[in-house]
N, C-alpha and C positions, 0 to 999 in steps of 0.2 A: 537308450536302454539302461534299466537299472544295474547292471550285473555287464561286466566285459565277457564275452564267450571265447572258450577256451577253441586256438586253430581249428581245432581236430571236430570240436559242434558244426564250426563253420563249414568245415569238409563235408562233414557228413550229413547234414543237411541239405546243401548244393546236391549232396550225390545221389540221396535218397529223390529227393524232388524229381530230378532228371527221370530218373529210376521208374516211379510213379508214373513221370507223365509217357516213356515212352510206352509202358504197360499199360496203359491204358489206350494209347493208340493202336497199339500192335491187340489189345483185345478186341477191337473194334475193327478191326482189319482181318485176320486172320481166324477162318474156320477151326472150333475145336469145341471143347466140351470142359465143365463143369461138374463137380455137385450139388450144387443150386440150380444151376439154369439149364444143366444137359446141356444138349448137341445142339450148336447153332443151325441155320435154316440155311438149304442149298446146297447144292452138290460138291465133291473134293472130301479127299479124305480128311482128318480131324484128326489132332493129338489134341491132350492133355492141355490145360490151360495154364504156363507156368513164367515166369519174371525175366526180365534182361538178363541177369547174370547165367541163366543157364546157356543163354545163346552164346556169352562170350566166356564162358570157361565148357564149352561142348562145340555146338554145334558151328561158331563160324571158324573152327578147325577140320572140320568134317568134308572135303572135299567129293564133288563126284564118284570119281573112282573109288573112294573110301580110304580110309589112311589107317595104319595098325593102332593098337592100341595105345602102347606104350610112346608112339610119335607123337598122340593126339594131348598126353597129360604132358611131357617135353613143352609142346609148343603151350599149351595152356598156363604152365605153371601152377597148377591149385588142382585139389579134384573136383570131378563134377557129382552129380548123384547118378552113376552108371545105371543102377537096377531103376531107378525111376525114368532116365530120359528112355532107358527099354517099352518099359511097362507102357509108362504114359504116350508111345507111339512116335517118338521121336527117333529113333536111332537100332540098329541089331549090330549085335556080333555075329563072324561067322570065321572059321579057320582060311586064312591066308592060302588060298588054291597054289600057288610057286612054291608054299613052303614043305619041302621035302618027308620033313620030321612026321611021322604019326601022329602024335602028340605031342603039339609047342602049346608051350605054356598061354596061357589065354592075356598074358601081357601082350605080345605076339598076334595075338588074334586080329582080324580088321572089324575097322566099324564104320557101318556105311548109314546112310540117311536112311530111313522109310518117306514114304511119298509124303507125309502128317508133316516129315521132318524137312525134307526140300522142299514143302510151302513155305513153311516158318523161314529158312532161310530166305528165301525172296523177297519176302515182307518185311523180316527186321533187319538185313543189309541194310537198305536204304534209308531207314529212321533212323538210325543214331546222327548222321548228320542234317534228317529233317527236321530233329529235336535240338539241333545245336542251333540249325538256321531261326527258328522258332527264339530260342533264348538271345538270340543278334539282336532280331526285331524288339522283343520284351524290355532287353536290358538295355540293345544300342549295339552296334557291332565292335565299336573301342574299346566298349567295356570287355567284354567277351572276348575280343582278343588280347588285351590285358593281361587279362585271367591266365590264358590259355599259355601268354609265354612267360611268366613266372609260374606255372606250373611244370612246363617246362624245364625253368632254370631249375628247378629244384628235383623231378625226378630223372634230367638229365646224369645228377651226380650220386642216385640212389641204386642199389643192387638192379642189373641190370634182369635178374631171376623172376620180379617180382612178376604178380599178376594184372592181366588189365581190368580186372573184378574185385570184389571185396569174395575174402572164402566165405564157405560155409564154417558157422560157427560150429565150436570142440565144445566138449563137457565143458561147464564151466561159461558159456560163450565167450572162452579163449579165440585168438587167430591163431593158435600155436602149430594146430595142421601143415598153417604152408612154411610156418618157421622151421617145422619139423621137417619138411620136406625138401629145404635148401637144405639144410644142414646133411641131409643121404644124397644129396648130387645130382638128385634128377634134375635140377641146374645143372649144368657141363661148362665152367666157362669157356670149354676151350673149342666147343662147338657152338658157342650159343650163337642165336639169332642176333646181327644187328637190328637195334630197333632204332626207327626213324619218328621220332618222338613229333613232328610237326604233323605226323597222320595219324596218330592216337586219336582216337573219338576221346571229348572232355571225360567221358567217364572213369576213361582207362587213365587218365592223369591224375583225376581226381583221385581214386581209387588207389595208384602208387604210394600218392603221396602219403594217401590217411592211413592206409596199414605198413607203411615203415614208420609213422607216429604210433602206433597200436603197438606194434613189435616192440620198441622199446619202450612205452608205458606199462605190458605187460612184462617185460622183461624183470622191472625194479617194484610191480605193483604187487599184494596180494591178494588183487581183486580185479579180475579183467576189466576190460574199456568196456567191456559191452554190457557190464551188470555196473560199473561204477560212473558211466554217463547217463545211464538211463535212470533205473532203479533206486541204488543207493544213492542217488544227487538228489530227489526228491523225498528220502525218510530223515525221519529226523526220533528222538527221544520215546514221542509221542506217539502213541497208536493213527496205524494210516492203515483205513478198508483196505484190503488186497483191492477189491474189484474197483475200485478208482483209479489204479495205478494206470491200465492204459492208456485213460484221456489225460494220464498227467506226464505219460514216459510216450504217450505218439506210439508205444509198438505195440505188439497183438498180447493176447492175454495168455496163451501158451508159454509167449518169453516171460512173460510178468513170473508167470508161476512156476519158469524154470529159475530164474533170478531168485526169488523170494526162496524157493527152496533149498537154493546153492546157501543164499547169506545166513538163513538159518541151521542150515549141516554143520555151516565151516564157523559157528557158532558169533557169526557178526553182526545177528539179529535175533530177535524174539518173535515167531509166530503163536498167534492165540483165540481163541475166539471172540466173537466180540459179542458183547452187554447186551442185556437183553433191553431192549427190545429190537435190536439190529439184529441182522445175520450175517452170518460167513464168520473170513476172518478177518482179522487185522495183525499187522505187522510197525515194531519198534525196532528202534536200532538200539543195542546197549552199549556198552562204554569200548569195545573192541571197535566196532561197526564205526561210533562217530569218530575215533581215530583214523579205521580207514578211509570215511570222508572226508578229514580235513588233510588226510597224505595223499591222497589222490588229488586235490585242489591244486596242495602246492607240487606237485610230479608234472600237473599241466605246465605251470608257471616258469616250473625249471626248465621243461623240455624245449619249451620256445625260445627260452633265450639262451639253450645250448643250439639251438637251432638257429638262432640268429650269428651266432659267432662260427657254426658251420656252413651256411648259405649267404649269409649275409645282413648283416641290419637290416637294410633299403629291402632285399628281396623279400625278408619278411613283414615288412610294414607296408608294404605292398598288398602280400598276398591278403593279409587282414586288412586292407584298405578295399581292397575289389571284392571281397568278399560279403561285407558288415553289409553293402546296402544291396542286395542281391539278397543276403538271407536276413538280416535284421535281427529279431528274437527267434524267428524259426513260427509263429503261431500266425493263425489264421487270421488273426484278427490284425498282422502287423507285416507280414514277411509278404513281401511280391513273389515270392515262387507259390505261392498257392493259387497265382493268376493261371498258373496251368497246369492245374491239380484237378479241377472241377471233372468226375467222369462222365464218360456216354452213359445217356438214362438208361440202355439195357448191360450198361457193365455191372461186373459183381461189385465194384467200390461206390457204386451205387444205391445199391439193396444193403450196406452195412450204413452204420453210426458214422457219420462225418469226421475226420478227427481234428482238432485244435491245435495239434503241435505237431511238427517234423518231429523224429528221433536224435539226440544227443549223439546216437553208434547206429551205424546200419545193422541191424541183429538179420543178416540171411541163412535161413535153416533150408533142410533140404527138401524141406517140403512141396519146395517151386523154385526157393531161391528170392524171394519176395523182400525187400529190403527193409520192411519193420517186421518180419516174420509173420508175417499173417499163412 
C-alpha cells in the first residue's frame, strides 16, 4: 500500500464490510419491503427493509414480553430511530398495563415486537455468528481469533457505557449523541450490566473500539471523523465534481452533500459551479479546510500512539498487523473483504452502481442505519 491507514480506516472498514455482508444475507432471508422492489413474495408479515445496527441498538433488546422504554435505551446505550422502527413495522409502544399512574411519561411506556419484528429477530440472532463463521473460513480461524482477542484486550479497558453499534450520526456527522448521552447517566455505573466481552459478536468490539477513537478525535478536531475520513481526505486545492465524491468516499450521496454542505457553512471549503461545459458543482478546499486536513492527519498519528502507551505497543501493532491484510486499501480491486460483498441478484445492492471502495467512517443515518448511509 502506498499510504499507511490510519487504525480507526482499518476499523471501520472491517465493520462496514461485516455490516454489508450481514445485510445482504438478512435481505435475502427475511420477508419485507422496499421502495424499489416493494413486498417480497410469500406469505408472513413484512417490515420495512433496514441494516444491522437497527437490530442491535433496538430490537435484540426487545424481548417477548416487551421491555419499557426507557430499559430498552439503558441496555442499548445509543438511540435507536423510535418513530421509524414504528412506522417501518418493527416494533409499538403501548402504556405499561401494572403501571398505576394515568399518565406515565412515555419513557415508561413498553415496547413490544410486531410480528414484521419477531421475524427479523429470528433471522438475524443467528447471523451475526454465521457472518463470523464465514469470515473464520475467508480469513482462517487464527486469524479471526486474533483479531477478536486484541479486540478484546482493548475494549476490555474502554468505558464499559459504550455501544455495541456505531450511533447514528448528529449534525455535523458528529458521534457526539452517545457522548452526550454518557455524559446525562443514562450510563449508571453503579447498575450497569456486566459485559462478557468473549460473547460480543465482532461487530460489537469492533464498534467499541472505533467510536472511543471517534470520541476523542472529535473531541480535539474541528471537523468530525465522519466528514474528515471520508470527504475532506479526498479534496484538495483543486475543484472536485461533487458528484464523484461517492465512488471516491464508498458512502451514499446524501452524506456526500451533507459533508460538502457542513465544510462549506463552517467556511472550510468553496462550493461553486462548474465550467461550462460540465454540470453541477464542484467543491475546493481553501486555506482553512487544507489546515484542517493536515491536523486531522496528524490527530490520527497522535491518537495511536497515545493509544499505544495506553493499551500497549505489542497490542497495538497487533491489532494493525491482523487487520492490514483482512482489509488492505479497503478497494475492490485489492481488499479481500469484498470476497463477501457481492449481493443476491434480487437485492437492492444489486440494482445500484457497484462501489470501489469501503468507507474511511461508517456514516449510519437514520434512515435504516446502513453503514455508508445509503
Amino acid at each position: 500500500m502506498a499510504l499507511r491507514l490510519p487504525l480507526s480506516t482499518l476499523l471501520s472498514q472491517a465493520l462496514v464490510a461485516f455490516t454489508i455482508e450481514f445485510d445482504n444475507e438478512a435481505e435475502h432471508r427475511l420477508p419485507h419491503r422496499t421502495t424499489s422492489h416493494g413486498r417480497t413474495t410469500g406469505p408472513g408479515p413484512t417490515a420495512w427493509l433496514v441494516s444491522m445496527n437497527m437490530y442491535l441498538n433496538c430490537l435484540q433488546h426487545v424481548p417477548e414480553q416487551g421491555i419499557r422504554l426507557s430499559e430498552m435505551r439503558r441496555l442499548a446505550h445509543t438511540e435507536t430511530n423510535l418513530n421509524g422502527m414504528m412506522r417501518w413495522g418493527y416494533i409499538y409502544l403501548a402504556p405499561d398495563p401494572n403501571d398505576p399512574r394515568p399518565k406515565p411519561p412515555k419513557s415508561e411506556w413498553m415496547v413490544y415486537s410486531k410480528p414484521g419484528g419477531r421475524l427479523a429477530q429470528q433471522i438475524w440472532q443467528p447471523l451475526l455468528p454465521a457472518i463470523e463463521d464465514r469470515w473464520r473460513q475467508r480469513f482462517g480461524p487464527a486469524a479471526i481469533d486474533q483479531l477478536r482477542q486484541t479486540l478484546i484486550q482493548i475494549a476490555s479497558k474502554l468505558d464499559p457505557g459504550l455501544p455495541d453499534c456505531m450511533p447514528m450520526v448528529g449534525y455535523g456527522l458528529y458521534s457526539e449523541p452517545v457522548k452526550s448521552r454518557l455524559k446525562k447517566c443514562l450510563y449508571n455505573t453503579d447498575t450497569a450490566d456486566v459485559t462478557d466481552y468473549d460473547k460480543l459478536p465482532l461487530p460489537a468490539l469492533l464498534s467499541r473500539v472505533l467510536l472511543t477513537w471517534a470520541l476523542e478525535f472529535e473531541n480535539e478536531s474541528s471537523v468530525s471523523l465522519g466528514i474528515s475520513a471520508n470527504v475532506l481526505r479526498v479534496l484538495d486545492e483543486k475543484p472536485t465534481p461533487i458528484r464523484d465524491l461517492p465512488d471516491r468516499t464508498g458512502t451514499s450521496a446524501e452524506q456526500v452533500s451533507i459533508a460538502t454542505g457542513w465544510l462549506s457553512r463552517h467556511g472550510f471549503a468553496v462550493i461553486q459551479p462548474a465550467p461550462p461545459p460540465d454540470r453541477g458543482k464542484q467543491i475546493r478546499l481553501n486555506e482553512k479546510g487544507l489546515l484542517a486536513q493536515e491536523s486531522a492527519r496528524k490527530l490520527q498519528i497522535n491518537i495511536e500512539k497515545r493509544w499505544q502507551t495506553r493499551f500497549g505497543q505489542d497490542v497495538l501493532a497487533n491489532l494493525r498487523a491482523q487487520l492490514t491484510p483482512i482489509v488492505k486499501d479497503g478497494s475492490a480491486e485489492n481488499s479481500p473483504l469484498f470476497a463477501g460483498l457481492q449481493p443476491y441478484p434480487d437485492g437492492w445492492r444489486a440494482s445500484v452502481k457497484t462501489p470501489q471502495r469501503l468507507p474511511h467512517y461508517p456514516l449510519v443515518s437514520h434512515r435504516g442505519g446502513f453503514p455508508d448511509g445509503s
